[in-house]
Every structure is written in C-alpha cells, then in structure tokens.
C-alpha positions in Angstrom: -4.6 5.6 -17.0 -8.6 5.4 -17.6 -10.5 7.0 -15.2 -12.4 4.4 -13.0 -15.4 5.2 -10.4 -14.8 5.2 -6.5 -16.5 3.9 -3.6 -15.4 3.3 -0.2 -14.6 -0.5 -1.3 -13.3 1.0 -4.6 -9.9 1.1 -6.2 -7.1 3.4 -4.5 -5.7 4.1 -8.0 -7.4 4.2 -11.5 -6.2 1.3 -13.6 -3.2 1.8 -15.7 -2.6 1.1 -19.2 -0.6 -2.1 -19.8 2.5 -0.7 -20.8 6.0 -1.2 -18.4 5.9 2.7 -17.5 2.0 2.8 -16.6 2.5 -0.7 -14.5 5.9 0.7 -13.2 4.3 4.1 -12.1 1.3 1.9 -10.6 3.2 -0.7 -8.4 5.4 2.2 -7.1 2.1 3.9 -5.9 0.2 1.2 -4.5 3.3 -1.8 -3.9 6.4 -0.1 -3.8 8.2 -3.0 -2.2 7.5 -4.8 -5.2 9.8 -2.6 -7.2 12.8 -4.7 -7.3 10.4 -8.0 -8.6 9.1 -5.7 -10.9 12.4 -4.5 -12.1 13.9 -8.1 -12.4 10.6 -9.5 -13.9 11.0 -6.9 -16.8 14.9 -7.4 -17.0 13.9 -11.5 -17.9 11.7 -10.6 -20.0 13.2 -8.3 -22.4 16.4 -10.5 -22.3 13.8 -13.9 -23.0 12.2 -11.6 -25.9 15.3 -10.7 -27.6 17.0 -14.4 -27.2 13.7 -16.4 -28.5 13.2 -13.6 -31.1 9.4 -13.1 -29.8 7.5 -10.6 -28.0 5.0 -13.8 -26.1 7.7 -12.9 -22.5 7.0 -9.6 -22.8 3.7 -10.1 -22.9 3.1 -12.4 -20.3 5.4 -9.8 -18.0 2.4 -7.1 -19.0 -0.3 -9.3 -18.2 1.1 -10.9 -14.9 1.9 -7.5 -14.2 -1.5 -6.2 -15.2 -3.6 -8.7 -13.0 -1.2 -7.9 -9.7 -2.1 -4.1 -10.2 -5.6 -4.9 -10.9 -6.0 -7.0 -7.6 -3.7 -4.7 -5.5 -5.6 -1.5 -6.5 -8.4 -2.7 -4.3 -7.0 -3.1 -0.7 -10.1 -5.3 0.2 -10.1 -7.6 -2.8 -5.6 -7.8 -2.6 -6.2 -8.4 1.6 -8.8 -11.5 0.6 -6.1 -12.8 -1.4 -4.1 -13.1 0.6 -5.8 -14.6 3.3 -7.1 -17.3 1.0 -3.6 -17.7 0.1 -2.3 -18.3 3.5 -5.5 -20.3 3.9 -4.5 -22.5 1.1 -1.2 -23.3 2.3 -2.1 -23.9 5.7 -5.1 -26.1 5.1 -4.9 -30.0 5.9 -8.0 -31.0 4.0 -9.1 -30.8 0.1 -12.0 -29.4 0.4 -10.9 -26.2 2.7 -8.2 -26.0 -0.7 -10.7 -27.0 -3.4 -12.9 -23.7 -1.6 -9.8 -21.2 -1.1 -8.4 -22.1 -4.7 -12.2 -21.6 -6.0 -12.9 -18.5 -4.8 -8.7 -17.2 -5.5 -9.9 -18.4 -9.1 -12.4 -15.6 -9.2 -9.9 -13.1 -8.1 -7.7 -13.7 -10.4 -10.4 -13.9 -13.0 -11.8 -10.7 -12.4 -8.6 -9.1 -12.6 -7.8 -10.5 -15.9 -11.0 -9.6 -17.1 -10.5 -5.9 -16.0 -6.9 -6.1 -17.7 -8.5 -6.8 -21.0 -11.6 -5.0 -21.5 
C-alpha cells in the first residue's frame, strides 16, 4: 500500500495497490460485508479471462474494484455517495437527477483518477 496523508476528512486506510490480495485485504478492513461480492466478482472474472482467452475481465474486476476502495476509504466522500444515490433513485424530476448524477460523476472520477496515478 502507498502511504497517503491524513486529516480528519482524510482516508481511514492508505490506498492499496491494484492487485486482488491488496483490494481483498482493503475491502475486509474498511467493507467487510462486501466480501462475498468481492469473492464472486473475482470468481467471474478469472473464469471470463480464462474462457475469452484475455486478461480485459480481470482488469475491469481490479479497476471496479480499485474505484469502490478508493471512494469507501473516505467515509465522508463513500456517505455522499450514497446519499446522491438514494437521491437519484428517488427523484421525480431531471434536473434533481441531471444534479445528483453530476456531482456522483465527480466521485467516481476522482476515484478513478486516484486508482491510476
């Protein structure tokens, strides 16, 4: 894992390295209930890699992976998330969705920016 600054708003755990026992050992610390989607996640991708003869499943397993640690490491930034998500689903008008999907875009993007620099 690199070693990654803390402030009060700052992440509970330093971000791992994008490999299935760094991500594994991450989720179990910080969403352990997601253990068993983790598990199955990896078991469909490994079986996808080895039937298409490609590593592009595995891949995309490490960077959805990646992205879910990066936002969940930072209880603030995962709690938004989820409120724009419920948000999202519960809204009646586009432009309270156009807004929440906006703003879950820069989540999302921010975590896949920390996933690859």
């Amino acid at each position: 894992m690199t070693e990654q600054p803390t402030a009060p708003d700052g992440p509970v755990i330093p971000m791992p390295a994008l490999t299935p026992a760094a991500l594994r050992a991450a989720v179990a610390d910080i969403a352990p209930a997601q253990l068993p989607s983790f598990a199955e996640h990896l078991d469909r991708a490994v079986e996808q890699a080895a039937a298409q003869s490609t590593i592009a499943p595995l891949r995309a397993f490490l960077q959805w992976w990646g992205e879910f640690v990066a936002i969940q490491r930072y209880p603030s930034r995962a709690a938004r998330l989820r409120e724009l998500e419920a948000v999202a689903e519960g809204a009646t008008d586009r432009d309270t969705v156009r807004t929440a999907l906006a703003e879950i875009r820069q989540i999302t993007d921010r975590a896949h920016a920390e996933i690859t620099t």
